[in-house]
C-alpha positions in Angstrom: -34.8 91.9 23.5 -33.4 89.8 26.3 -30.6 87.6 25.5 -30.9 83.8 26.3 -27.4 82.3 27.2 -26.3 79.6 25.5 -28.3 80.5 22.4 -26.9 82.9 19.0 -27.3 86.6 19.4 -30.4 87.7 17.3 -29.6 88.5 13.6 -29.4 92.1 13.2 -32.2 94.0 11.1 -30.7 94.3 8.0 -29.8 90.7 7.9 -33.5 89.4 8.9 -34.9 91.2 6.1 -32.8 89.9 3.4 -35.6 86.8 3.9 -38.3 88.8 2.8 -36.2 90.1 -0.2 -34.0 87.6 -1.8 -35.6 85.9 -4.6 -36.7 82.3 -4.5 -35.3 81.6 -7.7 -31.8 82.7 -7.3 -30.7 85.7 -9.3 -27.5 86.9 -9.7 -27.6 88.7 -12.9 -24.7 88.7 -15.1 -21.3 88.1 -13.5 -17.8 89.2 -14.8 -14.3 88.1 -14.1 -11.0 88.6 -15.4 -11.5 85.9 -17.8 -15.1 84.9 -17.2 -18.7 85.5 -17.7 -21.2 83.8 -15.6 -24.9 84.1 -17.2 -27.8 82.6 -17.0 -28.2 79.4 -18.9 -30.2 79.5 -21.9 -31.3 76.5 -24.2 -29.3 77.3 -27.1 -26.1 76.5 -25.0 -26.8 72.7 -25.3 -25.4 72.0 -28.3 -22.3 74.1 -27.4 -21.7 72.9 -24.1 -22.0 69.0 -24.8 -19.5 69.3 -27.5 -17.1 70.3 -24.8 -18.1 67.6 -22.8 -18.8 64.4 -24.9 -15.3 62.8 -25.3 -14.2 64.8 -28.5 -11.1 66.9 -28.8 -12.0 70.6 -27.7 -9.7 73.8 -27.4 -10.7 76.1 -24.7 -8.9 78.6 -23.2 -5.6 78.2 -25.1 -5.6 75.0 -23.7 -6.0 72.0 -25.5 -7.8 68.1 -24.3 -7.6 65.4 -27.3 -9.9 63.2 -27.2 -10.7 61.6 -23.8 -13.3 59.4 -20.9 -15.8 61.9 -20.8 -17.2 59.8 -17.9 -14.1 59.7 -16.1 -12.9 63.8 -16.4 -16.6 64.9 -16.1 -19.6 62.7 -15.4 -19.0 59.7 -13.1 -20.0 61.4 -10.0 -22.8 63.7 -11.8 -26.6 62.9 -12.0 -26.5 61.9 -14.9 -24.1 61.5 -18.4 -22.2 61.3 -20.4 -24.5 62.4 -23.3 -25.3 60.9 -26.1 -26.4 64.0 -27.6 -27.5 67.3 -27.0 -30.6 66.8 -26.3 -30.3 64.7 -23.3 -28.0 67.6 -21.8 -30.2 70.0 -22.3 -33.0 67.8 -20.7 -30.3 67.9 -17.4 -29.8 71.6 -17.7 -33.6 72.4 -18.3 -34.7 70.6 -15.5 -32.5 72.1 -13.2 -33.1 75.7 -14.8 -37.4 75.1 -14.5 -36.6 73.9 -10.4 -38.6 76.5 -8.5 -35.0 77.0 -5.6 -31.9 76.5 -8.6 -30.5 78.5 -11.0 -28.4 77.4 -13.9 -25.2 79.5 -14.9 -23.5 79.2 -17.8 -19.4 79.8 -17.6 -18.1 81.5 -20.8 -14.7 82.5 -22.3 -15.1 86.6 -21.7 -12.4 87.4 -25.0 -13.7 84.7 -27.1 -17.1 84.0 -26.1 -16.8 80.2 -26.1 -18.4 78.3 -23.6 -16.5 76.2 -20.7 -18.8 74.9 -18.5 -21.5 74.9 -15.8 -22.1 76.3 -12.1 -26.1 75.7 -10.9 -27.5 77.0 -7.8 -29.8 74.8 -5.8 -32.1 74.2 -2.7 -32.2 77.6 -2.7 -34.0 78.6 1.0 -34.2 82.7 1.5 -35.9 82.2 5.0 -33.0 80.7 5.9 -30.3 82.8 4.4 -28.9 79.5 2.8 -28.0 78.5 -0.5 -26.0 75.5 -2.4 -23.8 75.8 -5.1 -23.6 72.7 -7.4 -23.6 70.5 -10.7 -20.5 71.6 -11.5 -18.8 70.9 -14.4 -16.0 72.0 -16.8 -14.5 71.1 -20.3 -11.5 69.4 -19.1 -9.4 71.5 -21.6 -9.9 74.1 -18.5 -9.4 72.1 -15.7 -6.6 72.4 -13.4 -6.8 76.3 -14.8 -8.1 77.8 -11.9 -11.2 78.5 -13.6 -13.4 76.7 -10.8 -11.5 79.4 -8.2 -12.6 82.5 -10.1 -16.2 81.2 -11.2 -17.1 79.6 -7.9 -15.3 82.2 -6.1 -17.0 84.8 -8.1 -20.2 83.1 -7.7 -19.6 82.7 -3.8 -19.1 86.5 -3.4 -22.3 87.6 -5.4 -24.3 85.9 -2.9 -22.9 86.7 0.5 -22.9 90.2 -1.2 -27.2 89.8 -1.3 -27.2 88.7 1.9 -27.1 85.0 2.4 -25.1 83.7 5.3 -24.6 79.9 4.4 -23.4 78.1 0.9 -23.5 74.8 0.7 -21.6 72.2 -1.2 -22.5 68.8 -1.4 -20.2 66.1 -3.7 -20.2 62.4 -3.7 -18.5 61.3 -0.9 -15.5 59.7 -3.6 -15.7 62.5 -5.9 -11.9 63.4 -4.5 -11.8 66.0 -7.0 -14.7 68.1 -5.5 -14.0 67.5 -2.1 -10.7 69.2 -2.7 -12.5 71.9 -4.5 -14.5 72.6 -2.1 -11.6 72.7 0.7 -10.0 75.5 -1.5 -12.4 77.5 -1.8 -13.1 77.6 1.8 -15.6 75.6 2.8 -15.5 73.3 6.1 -16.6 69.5 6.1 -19.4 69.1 8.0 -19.7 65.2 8.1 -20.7 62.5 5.2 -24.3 61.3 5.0 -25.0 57.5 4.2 -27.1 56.7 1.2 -28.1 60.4 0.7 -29.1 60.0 -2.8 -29.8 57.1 -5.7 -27.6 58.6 -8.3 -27.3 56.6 -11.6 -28.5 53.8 -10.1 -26.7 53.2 -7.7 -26.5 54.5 -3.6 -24.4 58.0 -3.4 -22.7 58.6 0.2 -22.9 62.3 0.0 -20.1 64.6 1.9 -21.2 67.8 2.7 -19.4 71.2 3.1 -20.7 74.6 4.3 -18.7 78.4 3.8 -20.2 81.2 6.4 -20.5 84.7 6.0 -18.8 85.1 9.4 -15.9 83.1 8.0 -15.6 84.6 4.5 -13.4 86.9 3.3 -13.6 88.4 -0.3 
């Protein structure tokens, strides 16, 4: 094939026909870490996980959170929450999980088998080799633990290990937290887009990130 200047070499092969394999509902299986195990979400988390995140005091990790603004440590920035009850999490969860391009991943305690949190996949595009990780959340008994690094991290290797070649982040523009997530683990800032989303009622500036194959390294 004749190369064009100015334009990207062609994508080798291999690469091209990860399109035609890759799922359209991301899959990554079961994914262990030193301290970690990523797994599918499943209904009977609900209950489990919105204890951990609903204000209450919670012990996770050897660490310990007493009570505290479950809006503030967890929810302000999310689509929705906090949660009055289980229910209305597992609405949020469910709803993500029955989305045709996401999958939702449950982070759990591998020695104890508690649960600590949530990492989704979303806008999930095979053709294009491109993926975003996203909804995020944490008990904030782990937080500040590094458990984000080693989940996300984890999460972030399984897939440029199937073959995708672009993860995307995307994080309310003042969701400083995130943003500075995001910058550790990698990823570049690509720009902020104006009134991206209506997000609990109000207009969410979104800033976007983006990690590369070309530019990762395990």
């Amino acid at each position: 094939m004749i190369e064009i200047p100015g334009l990207p070499p062609r994508l080798s092969d291999e690469v091209l026909a990860r399109r035609r394999e890759l799922s359209v509902t991301p899959d990554l299986g079961e994914i262990r870490t030193e301290r970690l195990v990523l797994r599918p979400y499943v209904e009977a988390d609900a209950s489990e996980l919105h204890a951990i995140s609903n204000g209450e005091p919670a012990t996770r990790l050897g660490g310990r959170i007493e009570a505290y603004d479950a809006d503030e440590l967890i929810w302000r920035f999310m689509r929705s929450g906090p949660f009055v009850g289980p229910d209305d999490l597992r609405l949020l969860h469910g709803h993500i999980a029955a989305l045709p391009d996401a999958r939702v991943l449950t982070a759990v305690d591998r020695a104890t088998n508690e649960l600590l949190g949530s990492v989704s996949l979303l806008a999930n595009v095979p053709a294009d080799l491109k993926v975003e990780v996203g909804n995020i959340w944490y008990c904030p008994a782990v937080q500040g633990t590094g458990v984000n690094a080693e989940a996300v991290g984890s999460v972030i290797d399984a897939l440029f290990g199937l073959g995708y070649q672009r993860i995307e982040w995307k994080c309310h523009a003042l969701n400083l937290r995130s943003r500075r997530a995001a910058e550790r683990l990698g990823f570049t800032f690509e720009g902020v887009l104006d009134r991206h989303l209506i997000v609990q009622g109000r207009h969410r500036d979104s800033a976007w990130y983006r990690l590369l194959a070309s530019d990762h390294r395990p």
